[in-house]
DOTI-382895 format. One record per residue (C-alpha): residue in three letters; chain; x, y, z. Coordinates in steps of 0.02 Angstrom, whole numbers. Example, Ala and Ser with C-alpha at 12.3 -4.5 7.8 and 13.67 -1.06 7.14 Angstrom:
BEGIN
+------+-----+--------+--------+--------+
| type | mol |   east |  north |     up |
+------+-----+--------+--------+--------+
|  ALA |   A |    615 |   -225 |    390 |
|  SER |   A |    684 |    -53 |    357 |
+------+-----+--------+--------+--------+
# end
This chain:
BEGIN
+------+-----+--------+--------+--------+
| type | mol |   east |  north |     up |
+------+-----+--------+--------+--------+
|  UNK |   A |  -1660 |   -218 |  -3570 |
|  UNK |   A |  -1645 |   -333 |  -3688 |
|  UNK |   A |  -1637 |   -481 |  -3545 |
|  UNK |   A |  -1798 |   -417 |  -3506 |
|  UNK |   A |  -1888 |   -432 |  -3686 |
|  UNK |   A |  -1889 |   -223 |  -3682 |
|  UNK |   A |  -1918 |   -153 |  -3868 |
|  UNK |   A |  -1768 |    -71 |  -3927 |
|  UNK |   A |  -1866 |    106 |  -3934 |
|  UNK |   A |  -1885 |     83 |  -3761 |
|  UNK |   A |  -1696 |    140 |  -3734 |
|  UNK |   A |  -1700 |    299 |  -3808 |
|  UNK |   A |  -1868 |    342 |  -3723 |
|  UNK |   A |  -1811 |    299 |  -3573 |
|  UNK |   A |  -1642 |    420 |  -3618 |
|  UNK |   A |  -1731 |    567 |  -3690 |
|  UNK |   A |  -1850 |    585 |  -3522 |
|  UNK |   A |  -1696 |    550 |  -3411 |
|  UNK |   A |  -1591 |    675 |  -3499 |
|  UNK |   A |  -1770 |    805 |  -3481 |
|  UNK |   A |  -1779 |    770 |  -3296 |
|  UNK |   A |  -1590 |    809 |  -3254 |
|  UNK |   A |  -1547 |    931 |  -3380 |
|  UNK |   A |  -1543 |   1055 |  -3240 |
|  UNK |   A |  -1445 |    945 |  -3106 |
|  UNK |   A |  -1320 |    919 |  -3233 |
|  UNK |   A |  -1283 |   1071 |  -3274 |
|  UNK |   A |  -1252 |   1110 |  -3135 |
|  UNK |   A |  -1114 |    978 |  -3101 |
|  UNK |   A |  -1033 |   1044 |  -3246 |
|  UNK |   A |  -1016 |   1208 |  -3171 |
|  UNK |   A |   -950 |   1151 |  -3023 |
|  UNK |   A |   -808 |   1054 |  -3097 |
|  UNK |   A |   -786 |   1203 |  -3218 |
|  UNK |   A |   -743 |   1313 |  -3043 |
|  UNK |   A |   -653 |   1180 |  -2979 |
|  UNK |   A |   -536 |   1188 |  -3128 |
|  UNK |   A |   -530 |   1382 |  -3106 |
|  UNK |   A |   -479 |   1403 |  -2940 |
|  UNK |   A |   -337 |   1244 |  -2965 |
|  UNK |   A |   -288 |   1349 |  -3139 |
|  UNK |   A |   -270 |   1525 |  -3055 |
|  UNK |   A |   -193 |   1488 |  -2897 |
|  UNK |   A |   -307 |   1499 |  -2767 |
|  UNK |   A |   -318 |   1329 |  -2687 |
|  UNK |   A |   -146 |   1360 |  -2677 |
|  UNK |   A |   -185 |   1521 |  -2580 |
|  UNK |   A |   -297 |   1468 |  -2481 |
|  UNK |   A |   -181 |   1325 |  -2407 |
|  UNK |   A |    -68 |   1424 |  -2373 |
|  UNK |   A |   -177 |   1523 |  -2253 |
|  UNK |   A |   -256 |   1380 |  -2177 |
|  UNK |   A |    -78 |   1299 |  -2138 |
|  UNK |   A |    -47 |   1438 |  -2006 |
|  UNK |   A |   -221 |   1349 |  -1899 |
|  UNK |   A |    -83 |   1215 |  -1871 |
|  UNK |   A |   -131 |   1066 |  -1766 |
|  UNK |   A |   -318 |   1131 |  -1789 |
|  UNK |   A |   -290 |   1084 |  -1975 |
|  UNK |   A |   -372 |    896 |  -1961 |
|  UNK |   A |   -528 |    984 |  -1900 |
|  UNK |   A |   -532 |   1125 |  -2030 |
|  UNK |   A |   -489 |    965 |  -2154 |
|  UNK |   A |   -660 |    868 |  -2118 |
|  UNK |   A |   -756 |   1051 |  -2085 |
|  UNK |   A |   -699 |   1109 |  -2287 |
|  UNK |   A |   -750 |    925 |  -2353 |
|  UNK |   A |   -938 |    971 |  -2267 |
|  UNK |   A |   -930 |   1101 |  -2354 |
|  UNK |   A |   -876 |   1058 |  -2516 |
|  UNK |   A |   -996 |    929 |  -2506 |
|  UNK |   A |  -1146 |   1040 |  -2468 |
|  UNK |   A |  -1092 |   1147 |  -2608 |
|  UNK |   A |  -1041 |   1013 |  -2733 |
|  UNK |   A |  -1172 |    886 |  -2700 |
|  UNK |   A |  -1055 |    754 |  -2722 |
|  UNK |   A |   -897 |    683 |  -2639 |
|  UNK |   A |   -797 |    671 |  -2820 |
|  UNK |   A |   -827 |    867 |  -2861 |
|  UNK |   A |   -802 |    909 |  -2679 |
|  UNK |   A |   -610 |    826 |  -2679 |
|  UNK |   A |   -586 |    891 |  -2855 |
|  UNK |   A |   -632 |   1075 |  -2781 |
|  UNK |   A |   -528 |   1054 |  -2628 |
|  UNK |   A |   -422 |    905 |  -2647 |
|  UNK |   A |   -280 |    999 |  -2695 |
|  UNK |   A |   -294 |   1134 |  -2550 |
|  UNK |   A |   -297 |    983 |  -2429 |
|  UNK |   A |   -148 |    896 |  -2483 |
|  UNK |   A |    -35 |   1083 |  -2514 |
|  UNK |   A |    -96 |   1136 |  -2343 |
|  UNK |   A |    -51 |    950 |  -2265 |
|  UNK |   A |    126 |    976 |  -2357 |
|  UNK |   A |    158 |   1121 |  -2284 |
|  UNK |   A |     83 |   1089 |  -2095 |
|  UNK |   A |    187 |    939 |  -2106 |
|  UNK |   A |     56 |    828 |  -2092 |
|  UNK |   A |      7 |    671 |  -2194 |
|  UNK |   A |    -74 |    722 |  -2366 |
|  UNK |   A |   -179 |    566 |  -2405 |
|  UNK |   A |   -235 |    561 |  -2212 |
|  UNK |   A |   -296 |    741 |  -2240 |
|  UNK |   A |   -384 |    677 |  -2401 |
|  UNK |   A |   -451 |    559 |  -2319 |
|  UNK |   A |   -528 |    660 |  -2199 |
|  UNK |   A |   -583 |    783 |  -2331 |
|  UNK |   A |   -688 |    623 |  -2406 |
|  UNK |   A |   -743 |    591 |  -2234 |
|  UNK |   A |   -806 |    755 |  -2195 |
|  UNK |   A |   -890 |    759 |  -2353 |
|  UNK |   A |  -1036 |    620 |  -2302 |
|  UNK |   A |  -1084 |    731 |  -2158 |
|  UNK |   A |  -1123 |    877 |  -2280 |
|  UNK |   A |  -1207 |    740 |  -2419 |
|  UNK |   A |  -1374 |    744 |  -2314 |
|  UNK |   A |  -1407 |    893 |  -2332 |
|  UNK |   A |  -1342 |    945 |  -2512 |
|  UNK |   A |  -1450 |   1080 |  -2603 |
|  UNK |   A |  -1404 |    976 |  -2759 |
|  UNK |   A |  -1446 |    793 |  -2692 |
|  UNK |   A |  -1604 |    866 |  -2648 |
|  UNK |   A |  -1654 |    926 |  -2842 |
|  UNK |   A |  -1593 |    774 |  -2907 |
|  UNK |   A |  -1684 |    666 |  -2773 |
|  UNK |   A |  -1836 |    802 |  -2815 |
|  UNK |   A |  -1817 |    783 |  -3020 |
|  UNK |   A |  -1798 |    594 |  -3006 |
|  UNK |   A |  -1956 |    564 |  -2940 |
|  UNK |   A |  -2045 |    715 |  -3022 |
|  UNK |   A |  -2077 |    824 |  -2886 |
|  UNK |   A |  -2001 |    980 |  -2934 |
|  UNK |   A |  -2086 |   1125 |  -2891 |
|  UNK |   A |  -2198 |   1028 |  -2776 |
|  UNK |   A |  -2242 |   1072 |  -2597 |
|  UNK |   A |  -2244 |    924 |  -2454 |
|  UNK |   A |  -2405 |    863 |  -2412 |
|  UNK |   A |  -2444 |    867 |  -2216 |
|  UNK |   A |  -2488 |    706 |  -2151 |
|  UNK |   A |  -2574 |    810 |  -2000 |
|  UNK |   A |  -2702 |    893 |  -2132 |
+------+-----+--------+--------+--------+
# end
């Protein structure tokens, strides 16, 4: 900012309406890496890979499939391998597979399901004011 002769005031402006615009959006985050620390705290990642071992060769599948998922839920790769990063590499252990190849495909899996997050879309909405606005028809 100040490369580009911006008055110092312009800063915190420029903060306070960001923070305004995303206060919802990043709440949200929060709670999603709050649940994410539940479910790794009490056991149920751990569970859950133990179920999803028995699928077997089927895992690497199920692998990219959960990072969709996660994704779509999350909104974001990060919170989707911090939700379900740990399953992945416990279920790999035990399938006998390669944990940072199942990881990997967790991340992969996770791009398909970025399109279409609920989450991206509010942010994408908030960031350029839009929320609670319907799509205008080009055909109208």
């Amino acid at each position: 900012m100040m490369a580009f002769g911006a008055p110092p005031a312009a800063f915190g402006i420029t903060f306070a309406r960001t923070l305004r615009q995303l206060k919802l959006p990043i709440v949200t985050i929060a709670f999603i890496l709050s649940i994410a620390t539940v479910m790794n705290y009490a056991g149920m990642t751990s569970s859950m890979a133990l179920s999803l071992a028995e699928t077997g060769v089927l895992f690497p599948f199920f692998s990219a499939f959960i990072g969709m998922l996660g994704v779509f839920l999350t909104g974001s790769d990060t919170s989707s391998n911090t939700l379900f990063g740990p399953l992945q590499a416990t279920t790999a252990k035990v399938s006998g597979l390669d944990p940072i190849l199942m990881a990997a495909t967790n991340s992969s899996g996770g791009v398909m399901g970025k399109m279409i997050s609920p989450q991206n879309l509010s942010v994408g909405a908030a960031g350029v004011n839009a929320v609670g606005r319907r799509a205008r028809s080009s055909a109208t």
